[in-house]
C-alpha positions in Angstrom: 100.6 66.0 -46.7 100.4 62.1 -45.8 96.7 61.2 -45.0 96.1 57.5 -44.1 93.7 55.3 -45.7 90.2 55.5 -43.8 86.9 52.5 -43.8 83.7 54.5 -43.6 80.8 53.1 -41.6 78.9 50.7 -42.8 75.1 51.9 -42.2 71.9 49.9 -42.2 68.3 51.0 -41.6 67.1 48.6 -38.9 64.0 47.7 -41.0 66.7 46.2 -43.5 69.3 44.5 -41.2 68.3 41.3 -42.5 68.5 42.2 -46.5 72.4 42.8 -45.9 74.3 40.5 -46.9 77.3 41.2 -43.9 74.6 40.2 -41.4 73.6 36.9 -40.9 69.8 36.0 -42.1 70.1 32.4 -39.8 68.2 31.0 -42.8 64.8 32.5 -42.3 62.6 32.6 -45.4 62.7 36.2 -47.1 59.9 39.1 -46.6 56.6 38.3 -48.5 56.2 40.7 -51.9 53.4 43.7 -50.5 51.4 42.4 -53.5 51.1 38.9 -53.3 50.7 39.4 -49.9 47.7 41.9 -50.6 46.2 39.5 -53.4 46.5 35.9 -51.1 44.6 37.9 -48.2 42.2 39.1 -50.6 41.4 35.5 -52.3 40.7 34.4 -48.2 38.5 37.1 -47.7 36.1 36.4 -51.0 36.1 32.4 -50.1 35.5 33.1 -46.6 32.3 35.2 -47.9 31.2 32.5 -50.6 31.6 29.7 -48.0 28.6 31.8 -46.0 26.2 31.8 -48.6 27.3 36.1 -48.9 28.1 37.6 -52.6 31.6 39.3 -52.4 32.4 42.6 -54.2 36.1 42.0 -54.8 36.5 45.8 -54.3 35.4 45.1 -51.0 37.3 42.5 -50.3 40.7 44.2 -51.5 39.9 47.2 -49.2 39.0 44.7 -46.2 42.5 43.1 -47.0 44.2 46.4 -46.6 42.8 46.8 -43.4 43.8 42.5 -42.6 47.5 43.5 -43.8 47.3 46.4 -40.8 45.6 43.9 -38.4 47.8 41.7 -38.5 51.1 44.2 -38.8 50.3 45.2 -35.4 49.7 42.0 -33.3 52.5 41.0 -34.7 54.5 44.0 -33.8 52.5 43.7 -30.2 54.2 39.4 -30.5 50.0 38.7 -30.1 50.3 35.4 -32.4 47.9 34.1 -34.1 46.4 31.7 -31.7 45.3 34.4 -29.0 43.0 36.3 -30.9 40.9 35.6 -28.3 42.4 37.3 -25.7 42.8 40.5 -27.6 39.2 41.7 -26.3 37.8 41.4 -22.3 35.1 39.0 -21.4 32.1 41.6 -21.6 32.9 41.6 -24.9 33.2 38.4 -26.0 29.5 38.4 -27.8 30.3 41.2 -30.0 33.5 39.9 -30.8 32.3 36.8 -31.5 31.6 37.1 -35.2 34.6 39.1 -36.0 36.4 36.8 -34.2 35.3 33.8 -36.9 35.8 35.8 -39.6 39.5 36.5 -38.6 40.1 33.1 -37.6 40.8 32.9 -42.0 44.5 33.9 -40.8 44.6 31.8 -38.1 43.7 28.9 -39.7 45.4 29.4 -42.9 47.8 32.2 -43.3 50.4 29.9 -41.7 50.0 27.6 -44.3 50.1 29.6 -47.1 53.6 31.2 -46.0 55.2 28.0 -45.7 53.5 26.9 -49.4 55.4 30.1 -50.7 58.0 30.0 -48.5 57.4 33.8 -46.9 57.7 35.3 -43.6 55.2 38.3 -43.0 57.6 41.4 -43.1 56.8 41.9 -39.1 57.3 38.5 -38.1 60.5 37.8 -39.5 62.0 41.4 -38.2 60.8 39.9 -35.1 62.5 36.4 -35.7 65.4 37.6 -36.8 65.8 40.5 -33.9 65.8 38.1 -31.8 68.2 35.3 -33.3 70.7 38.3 -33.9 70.5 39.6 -30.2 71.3 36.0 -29.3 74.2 35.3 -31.9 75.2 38.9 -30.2 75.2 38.0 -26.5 77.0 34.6 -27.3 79.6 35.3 -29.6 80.0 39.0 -28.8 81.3 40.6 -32.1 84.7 43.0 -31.8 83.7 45.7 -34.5 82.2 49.2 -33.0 78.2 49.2 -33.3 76.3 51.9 -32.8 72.5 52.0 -33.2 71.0 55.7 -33.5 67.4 57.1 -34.1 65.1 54.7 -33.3 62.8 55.0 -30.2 62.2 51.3 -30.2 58.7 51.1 -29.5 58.8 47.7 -29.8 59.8 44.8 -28.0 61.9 43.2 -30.5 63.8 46.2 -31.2 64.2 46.8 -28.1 66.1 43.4 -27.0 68.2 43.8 -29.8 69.4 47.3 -28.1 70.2 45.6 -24.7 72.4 43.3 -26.4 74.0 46.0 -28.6 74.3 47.8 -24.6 75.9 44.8 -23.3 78.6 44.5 -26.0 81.9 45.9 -24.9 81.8 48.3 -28.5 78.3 49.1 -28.4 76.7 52.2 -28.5 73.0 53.7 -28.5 72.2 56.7 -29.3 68.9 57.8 -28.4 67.2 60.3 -30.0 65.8 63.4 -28.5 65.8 62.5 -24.8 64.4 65.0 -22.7 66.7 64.6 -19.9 64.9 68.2 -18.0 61.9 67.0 -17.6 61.3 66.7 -13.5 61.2 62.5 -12.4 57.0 63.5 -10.9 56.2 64.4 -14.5 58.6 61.3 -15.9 57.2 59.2 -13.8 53.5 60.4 -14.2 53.2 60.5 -18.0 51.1 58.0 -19.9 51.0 56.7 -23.1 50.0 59.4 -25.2 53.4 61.2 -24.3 55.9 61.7 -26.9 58.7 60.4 -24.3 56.9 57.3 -23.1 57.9 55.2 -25.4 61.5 56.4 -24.9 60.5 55.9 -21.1 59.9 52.2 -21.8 62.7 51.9 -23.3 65.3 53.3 -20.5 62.8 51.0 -18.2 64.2 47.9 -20.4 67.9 48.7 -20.7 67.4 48.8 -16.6 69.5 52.2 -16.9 68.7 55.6 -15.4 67.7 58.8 -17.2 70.4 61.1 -15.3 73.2 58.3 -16.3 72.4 59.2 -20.0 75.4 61.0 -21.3 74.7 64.2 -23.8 75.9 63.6 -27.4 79.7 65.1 -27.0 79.1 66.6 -31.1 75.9 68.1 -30.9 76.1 71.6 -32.6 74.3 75.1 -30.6 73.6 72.7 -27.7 73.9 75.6 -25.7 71.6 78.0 -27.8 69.0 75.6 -27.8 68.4 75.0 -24.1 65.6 77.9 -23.9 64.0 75.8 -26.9 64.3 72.7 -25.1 62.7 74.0 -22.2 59.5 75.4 -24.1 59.3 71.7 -25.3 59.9 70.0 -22.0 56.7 72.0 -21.0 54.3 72.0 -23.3 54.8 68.3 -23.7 54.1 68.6 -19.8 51.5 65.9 -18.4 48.1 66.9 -17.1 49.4 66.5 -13.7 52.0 68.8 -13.4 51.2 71.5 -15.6 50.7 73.5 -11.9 54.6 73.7 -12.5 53.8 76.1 -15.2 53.0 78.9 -12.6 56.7 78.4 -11.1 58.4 79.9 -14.5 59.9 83.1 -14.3 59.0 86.3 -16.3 62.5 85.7 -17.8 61.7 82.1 -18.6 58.4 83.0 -20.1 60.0 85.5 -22.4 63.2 83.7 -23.5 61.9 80.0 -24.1 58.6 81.6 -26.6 61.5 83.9 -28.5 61.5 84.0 -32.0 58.2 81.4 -32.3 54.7 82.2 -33.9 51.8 80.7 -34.3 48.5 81.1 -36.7 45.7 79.9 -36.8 44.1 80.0 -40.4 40.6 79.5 -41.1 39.9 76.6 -43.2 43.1 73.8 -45.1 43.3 76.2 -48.1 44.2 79.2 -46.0 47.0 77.6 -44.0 48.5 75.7 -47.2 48.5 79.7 -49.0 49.9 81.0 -45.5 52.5 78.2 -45.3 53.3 79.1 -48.9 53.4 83.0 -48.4 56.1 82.4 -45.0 58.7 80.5 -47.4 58.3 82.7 -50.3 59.6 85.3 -47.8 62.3 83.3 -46.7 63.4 82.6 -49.9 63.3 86.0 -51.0 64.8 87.4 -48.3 68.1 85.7 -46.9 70.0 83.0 -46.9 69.1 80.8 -44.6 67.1 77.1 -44.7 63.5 76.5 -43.9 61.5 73.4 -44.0 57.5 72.6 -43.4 57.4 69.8 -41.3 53.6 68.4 -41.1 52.5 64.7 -41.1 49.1 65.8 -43.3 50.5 64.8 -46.6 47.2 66.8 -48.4 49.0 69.9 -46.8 52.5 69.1 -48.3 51.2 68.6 -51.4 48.9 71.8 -51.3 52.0 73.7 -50.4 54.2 72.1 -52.8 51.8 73.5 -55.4 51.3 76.9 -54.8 55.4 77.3 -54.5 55.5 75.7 -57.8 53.7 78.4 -59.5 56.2 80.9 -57.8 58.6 78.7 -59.7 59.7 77.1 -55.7 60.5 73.6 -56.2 60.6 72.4 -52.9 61.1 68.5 -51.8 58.4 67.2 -50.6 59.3 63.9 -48.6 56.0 62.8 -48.8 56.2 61.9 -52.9 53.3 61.7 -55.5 51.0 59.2 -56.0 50.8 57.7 -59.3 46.8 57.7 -59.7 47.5 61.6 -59.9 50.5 61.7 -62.3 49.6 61.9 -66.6 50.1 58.0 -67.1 47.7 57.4 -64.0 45.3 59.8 -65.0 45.2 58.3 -68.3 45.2 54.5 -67.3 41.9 55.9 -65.1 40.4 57.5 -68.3 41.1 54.3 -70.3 39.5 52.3 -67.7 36.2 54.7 -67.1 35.2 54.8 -71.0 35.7 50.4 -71.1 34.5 49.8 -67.4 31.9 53.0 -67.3 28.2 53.7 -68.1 29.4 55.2 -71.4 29.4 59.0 -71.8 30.6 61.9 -74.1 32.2 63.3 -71.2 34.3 60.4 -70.3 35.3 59.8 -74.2 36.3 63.2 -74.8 38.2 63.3 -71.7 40.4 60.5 -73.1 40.5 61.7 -76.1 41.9 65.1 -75.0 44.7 63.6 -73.0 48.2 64.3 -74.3 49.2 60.5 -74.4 46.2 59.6 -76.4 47.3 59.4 -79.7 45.0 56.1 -81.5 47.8 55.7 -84.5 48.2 59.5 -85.9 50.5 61.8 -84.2 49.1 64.2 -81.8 48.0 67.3 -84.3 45.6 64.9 -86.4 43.8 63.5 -83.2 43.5 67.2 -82.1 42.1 68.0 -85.3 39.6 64.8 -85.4 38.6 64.7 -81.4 37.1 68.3 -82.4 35.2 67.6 -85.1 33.8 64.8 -83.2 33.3 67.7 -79.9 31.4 70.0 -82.6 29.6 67.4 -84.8 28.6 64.5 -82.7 28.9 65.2 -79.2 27.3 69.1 -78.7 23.7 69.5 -78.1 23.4 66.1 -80.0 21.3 63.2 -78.4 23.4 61.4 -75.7 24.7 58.3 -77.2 24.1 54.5 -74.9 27.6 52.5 -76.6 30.6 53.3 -78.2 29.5 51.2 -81.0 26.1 53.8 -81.4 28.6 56.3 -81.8 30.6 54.4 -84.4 27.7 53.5 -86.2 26.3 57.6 -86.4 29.7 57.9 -87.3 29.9 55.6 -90.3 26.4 57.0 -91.5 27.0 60.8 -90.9 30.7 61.1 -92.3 30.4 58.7 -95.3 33.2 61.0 -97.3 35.5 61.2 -94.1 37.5 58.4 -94.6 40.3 59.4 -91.9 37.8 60.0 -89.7 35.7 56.8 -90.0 38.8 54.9 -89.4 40.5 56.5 -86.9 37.2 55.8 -85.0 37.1 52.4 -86.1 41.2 52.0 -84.7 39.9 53.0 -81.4 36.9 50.9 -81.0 39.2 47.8 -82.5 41.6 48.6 -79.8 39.4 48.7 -76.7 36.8 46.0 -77.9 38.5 43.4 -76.0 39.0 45.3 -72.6 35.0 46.0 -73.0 34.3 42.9 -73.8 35.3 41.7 -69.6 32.2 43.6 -68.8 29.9 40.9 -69.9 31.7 38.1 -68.0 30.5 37.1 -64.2 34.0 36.6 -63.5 37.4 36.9 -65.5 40.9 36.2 -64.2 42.6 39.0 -62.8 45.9 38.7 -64.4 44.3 38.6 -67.8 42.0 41.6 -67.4 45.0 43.9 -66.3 47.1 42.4 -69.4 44.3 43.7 -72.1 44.3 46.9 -69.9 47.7 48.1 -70.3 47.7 46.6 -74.2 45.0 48.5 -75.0 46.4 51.3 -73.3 49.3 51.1 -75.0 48.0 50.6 -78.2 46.1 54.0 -77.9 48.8 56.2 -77.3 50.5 54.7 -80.2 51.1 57.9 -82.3 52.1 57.3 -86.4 56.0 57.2 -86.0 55.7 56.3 -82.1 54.9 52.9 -80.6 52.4 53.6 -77.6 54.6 51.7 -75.2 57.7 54.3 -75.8 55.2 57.2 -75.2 53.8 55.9 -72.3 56.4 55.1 -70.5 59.1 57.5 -71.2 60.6 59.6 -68.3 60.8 59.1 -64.8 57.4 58.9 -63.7 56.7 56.9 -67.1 59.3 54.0 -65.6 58.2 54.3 -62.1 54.5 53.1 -63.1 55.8 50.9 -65.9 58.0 49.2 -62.9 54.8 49.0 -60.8 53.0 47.7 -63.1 55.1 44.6 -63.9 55.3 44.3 -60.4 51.1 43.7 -60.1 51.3 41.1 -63.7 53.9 39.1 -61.8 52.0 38.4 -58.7 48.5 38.7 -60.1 48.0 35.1 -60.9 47.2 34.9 -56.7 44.5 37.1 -56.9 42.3 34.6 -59.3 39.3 36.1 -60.8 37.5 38.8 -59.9 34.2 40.2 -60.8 34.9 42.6 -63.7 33.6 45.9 -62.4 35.7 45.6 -59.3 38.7 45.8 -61.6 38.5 49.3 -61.6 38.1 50.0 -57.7 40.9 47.4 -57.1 43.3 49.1 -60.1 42.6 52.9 -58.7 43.8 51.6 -55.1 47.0 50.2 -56.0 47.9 53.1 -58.2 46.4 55.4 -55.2 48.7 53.2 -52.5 51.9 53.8 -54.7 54.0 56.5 -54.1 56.9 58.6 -56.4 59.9 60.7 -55.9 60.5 63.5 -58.4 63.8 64.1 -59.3 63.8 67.6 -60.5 66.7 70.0 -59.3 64.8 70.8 -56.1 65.8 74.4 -54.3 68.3 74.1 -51.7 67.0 75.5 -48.7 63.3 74.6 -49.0 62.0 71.3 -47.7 58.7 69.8 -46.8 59.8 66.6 -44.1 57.5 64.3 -42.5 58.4 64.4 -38.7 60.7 61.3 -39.4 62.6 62.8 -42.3 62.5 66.0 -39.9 65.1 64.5 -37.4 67.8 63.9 -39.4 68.2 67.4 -41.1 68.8 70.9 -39.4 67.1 74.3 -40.4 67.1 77.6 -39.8 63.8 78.3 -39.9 60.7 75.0 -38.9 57.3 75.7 -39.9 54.7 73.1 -38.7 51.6 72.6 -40.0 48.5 70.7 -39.5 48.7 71.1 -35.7 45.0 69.8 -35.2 42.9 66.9 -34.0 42.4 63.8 -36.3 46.2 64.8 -38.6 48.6 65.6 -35.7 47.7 64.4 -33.1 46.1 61.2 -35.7 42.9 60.3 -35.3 42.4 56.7 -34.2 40.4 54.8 -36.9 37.6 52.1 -35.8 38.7 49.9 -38.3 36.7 46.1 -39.2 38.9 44.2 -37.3 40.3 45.7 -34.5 38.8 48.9 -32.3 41.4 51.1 -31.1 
């Protein structure tokens, strides 16, 4: 049979409308890198505290930048600019905000600056530039191809003028998602901000169109099945003020919209991540059909992920792997806490044990020598103050072991000059994490291996090596540092960083954030970590803004 010829869709997250090349960028300087970003702010921070007579801890500062990055993410999102950070706060306030109101004016008075110097938009602000220039372009010169944007609630204003003038085109189209179109106009029209429709609410409030007018979604499979569902979550979703309503449902009602759901409460985070576990086990055992945890505590995924693992379940787990807590991570950490540490046995042998350690023999040698250091120098033997004490006890005790004497003597050659940062006041950030990863390197070098194949090999291998090549090529803006905030500053960025496995992962087994959640149907939805402070989040107090 003749089939014709057919053009897919072109789809484009809205977060990277302006990275394709088909849309027009009107010229606006490209996102700022995350890192050089993170290291600028940081830099501010620590001259802002030297210019007041205060001694930064870079550590600090790095974690304070963090919370500057979110700070200024959401005034930005909120179009607050720079300028009125004075209105943020009422007058009664004005005293306490005083000082933090100094200390932030660092952005005000010379972010700006620094983005045109490096010719950067913050990620925000440009999404919010470009919205707007595109929404324009739209409205002007009115495009003839079919667009349709789909899933977003737009919660913001930018997105949400760009949606008006998608609605205005003649081959527009939005599709919003999960609309509850039920819900009684009293309870619509009485529902605050801590609704999960509200900001949907706002949104239908901008497009100046009416809830009823919203036509259902022609494709949408087992609309009909779902409608007791629906129901149960048009009312337990219900606002304060109308939950009288709840006495008008039926016996019928009652029955049919609470079918086929259960709920339990475990006792502590260990006993709903083994319960979780238990429920898809069964699933998996017993049918054929598709379940997925959907939870926004990622502590939960992971604990879940786990347990399945050792029933030989590999589920996906949307929420990824940070790289502090995968081998090369762990052993960067372990490098780091035997240069950068109040030396110990503990910490040594704990680097010496790890299966990428290798110090220039191949793995069954350092095995063999690690242990007779374990049994000869380390247990029930006086605790040791340097490294170099322990080479020296070494030398003197095991005059006829050769091997041994300079294997040891390999190991202190290769980390001398990452020690040697710790008697420094300050020492440039780039360089310190240079002599980091070469001595890392260097020390997993096996006898027929170089240390930068071993370390590096494999998926998660190339996903920190990429990482890490991404912090040497932006950390000249960080400057120098104190050296024993390296450590803090190195164990955040790795802890920040996120990886996806890609294992064959079972095919009816997921764990999905609530975002992930929408765009994939299962049989059977567990969700966990219904409880205050993870779902509903817990609103942080953070330095620079008080929620």
């Amino acid at each position: 049979a003749k089939t014709k010829a057919t053009l897919l869709p072109k789809i484009i997250p809205l977060d990277e409308l302006g990275e394709d090349e088909t849309i027009d960028t009107f010229n606006i300087n490209p996102p700022i890198p995350k890192l050089s970003r993170r290291f600028l702010l940081t830099q501010l921070i620590i001259k802002k505290l030297e210019s007041h007579e205060n001694i930064p801890r870079h550590d600090v500062a790095n974690s304070l930048a963090i919370e500057l990055e979110n700070f200024l993410d959401e005034a930005q999102t909120h179009n607050i600019g720079l300028n009125n950070l004075e209105k943020i706060l009422p007058e009664n306030l004005a005293s306490h905000w005083q000082s933090t109101l100094d200390f932030l004016n660092i952005i005000k008075d010379n972010w700006p600056k620094i983005l045109e110097d490096e010719k950067y938009n913050d990620k925000v602000e440009r999404r919010n530039k470009l919205f707007e220039l595109i929404s324009k372009e739209w409205s002007e010169n009115k495009p003839s191809d079919l667009i349709i944007a789909a899933g977003t609630t737009a919660s913001i204003i930018a997105t949400r003028k760009l949606l008006k003038a998608i609605m205005d085109l003649p081959t527009g189209l939005i599709v919003i998602p999960g609309l509850d179109k039920t819900l009684d106009k009293k309870s619509w029209e009485d529902m605050d901000e801590t609704h999960p429709q509200y900001s949907l609410k706002g949104l239908i409030e901008f497009l100046e169109t009416d809830r009823a007018d919203i036509k259902n979604w022609p494709y949408q499979k087992n609309y009909s099945k779902n409608l007791y569902r629906e129901k149960f979550i048009t009312e337990i979703m219900r606002p304060k003020e109308t939950t009288n309503e709840w006495l008008k449902l039926s016996d019928k009602e009652k029955k049919e919209i609470s079918k086929n759901i259960s709920i339990i409460e475990p006792e502590d985070d260990q006993n709903e991540a083994l319960t979780i576990a238990l429920a898809i086990r069964h699933i998996e055992d017993t049918g054929e059909k598709s379940c997925a945890l959907i939870t926004r505590d990622d502590e939960l995924a992971k604990n879940v992920s786990l347990i399945l693992e050792k029933w030989n379940i590999k589920a996906e787990n949307s929420f990824g792997n940070t790289l502090i807590d995968t081998q090369q991570g762990t052993y960067l950490q372990l490098v780091l806490d035997v240069a950068f540490g109040n030396f110990s046995m503990i910490s040594l042998l704990s680097l010496l044990k790890h299966d990428l350690f290798c110090c220039g023999l191949e793995k069954e040698d350092t095995i063999s020598l690690v242990h007779e250091i374990e049994i000869n120098y380390a247990r029930g033997k006086a605790a040791y103050k340097t490294l170099e004490e322990l080479g020296n006890r070494i030398r003197l005790k095991g005059k006829e072991d050769k091997l041994l004497i300079d294997w040891f003597q390999y190991f202190l050659d290769s980390i001398s000059e990452l020690a040697s940062f710790n008697h420094k006041k300050k020492v440039s950030f780039s360089n310190i994490l240079r002599s980091h990863i070469t001595c890392s390197e260097r020390l997993a070098s096996s006898q027929n291996s170089l240390g930068i194949n071993r370390i590096w090999a494999g998926n998660t291998g190339e996903t920190c090596s990429i990482f890490l090549s991404e912090i040497i090529q932006n950390s000249e803006k960080m400057g120098e540092i104190k050296p024993e905030s390296y450590k803090s500053i190195f164990s955040q960025l790795l802890r920040e960083e996120k990886k996806q496995n890609t294992f064959d992962y079972h095919q009816r087994i997921r764990i999905l954030s609530p975002i992930e959640a929408r765009l994939i149907y299962h049989n059977i939805v567990i969700i966990g970590g219904l409880h205050e402070g993870v779902w509903p989040e817990e609103l942080k107090s953070g330095p620079w803004l008080n929620h």
